[in-house]
N, C-alpha and C positions, 0 to 999 in steps of 0.2 A: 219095305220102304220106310225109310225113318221121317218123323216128321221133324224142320225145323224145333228149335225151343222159343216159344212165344208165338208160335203160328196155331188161329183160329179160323179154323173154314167158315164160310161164312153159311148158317144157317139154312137148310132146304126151304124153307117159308119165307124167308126173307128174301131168298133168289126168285122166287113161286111170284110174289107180290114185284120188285121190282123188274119180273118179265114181264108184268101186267097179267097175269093168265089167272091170279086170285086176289082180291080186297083184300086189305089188312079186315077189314070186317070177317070176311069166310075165313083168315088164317086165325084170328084169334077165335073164333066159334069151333074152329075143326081144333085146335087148341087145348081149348076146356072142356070139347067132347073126348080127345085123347085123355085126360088129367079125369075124370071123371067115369070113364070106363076101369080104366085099373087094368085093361086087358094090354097093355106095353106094345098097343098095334104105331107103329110106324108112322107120321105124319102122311109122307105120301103114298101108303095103301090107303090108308083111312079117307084121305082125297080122292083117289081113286075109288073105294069100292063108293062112297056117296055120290060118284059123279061129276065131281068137280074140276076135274084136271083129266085129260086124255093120255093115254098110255105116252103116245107122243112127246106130250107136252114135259110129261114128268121124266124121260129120258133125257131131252132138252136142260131142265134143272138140275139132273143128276152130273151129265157131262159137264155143264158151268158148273159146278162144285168141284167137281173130280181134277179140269183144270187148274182153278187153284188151285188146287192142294200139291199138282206137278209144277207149277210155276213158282211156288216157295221153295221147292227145293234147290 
C-alpha cells in the first residue's frame, strides 16, 4: 500500500482521547511512562497492560486510524 506524500495518520492517543475512552491527562502520563521505560513497548499495549483501555476499545482506535490511512489513498 503506498501512502499518499504529505499524508499523516492521525496519532493512536489523540484518536484514544478524542473517542473519550482516555484524558489527555492518562495520554500524556502513559506518554512519559513510554519515554522513560526505554523499553519501545507501544502506546496501546502499555494502555492496555495498565488497564486503561479495553481490548475493545483499542481495536475501535486501531480501525479509526487504519480508515484514514484507506481514505487518503
Amino acid at each position: 500500500m503506498q501512502i499518499p506524500l504529505g499524508f499523516h495518520r492521525q496519532q493512536l492517543g489523540k484518536i484514544l482521547v478524542d473517542m473519550r475512552l482516555i484524558s489527555e491527562e492518562t495520554l500524556n502520563e502513559a506518554l512519559m511512562e513510554q519515554k522513560l521505560s526505554g523499553n519501545h513497548e507501544r502506546l496501546g499495549a502499555l494502555l492496555l497492560r495498565r488497564g486503561l483501555i479495553s481490548a475493545t476499545d483499542y481495536v475501535k482506535a486501531l480501525a479509526c486510524q487504519h480508515q484514514e490511512l484507506v481514505a487518503a489513498r
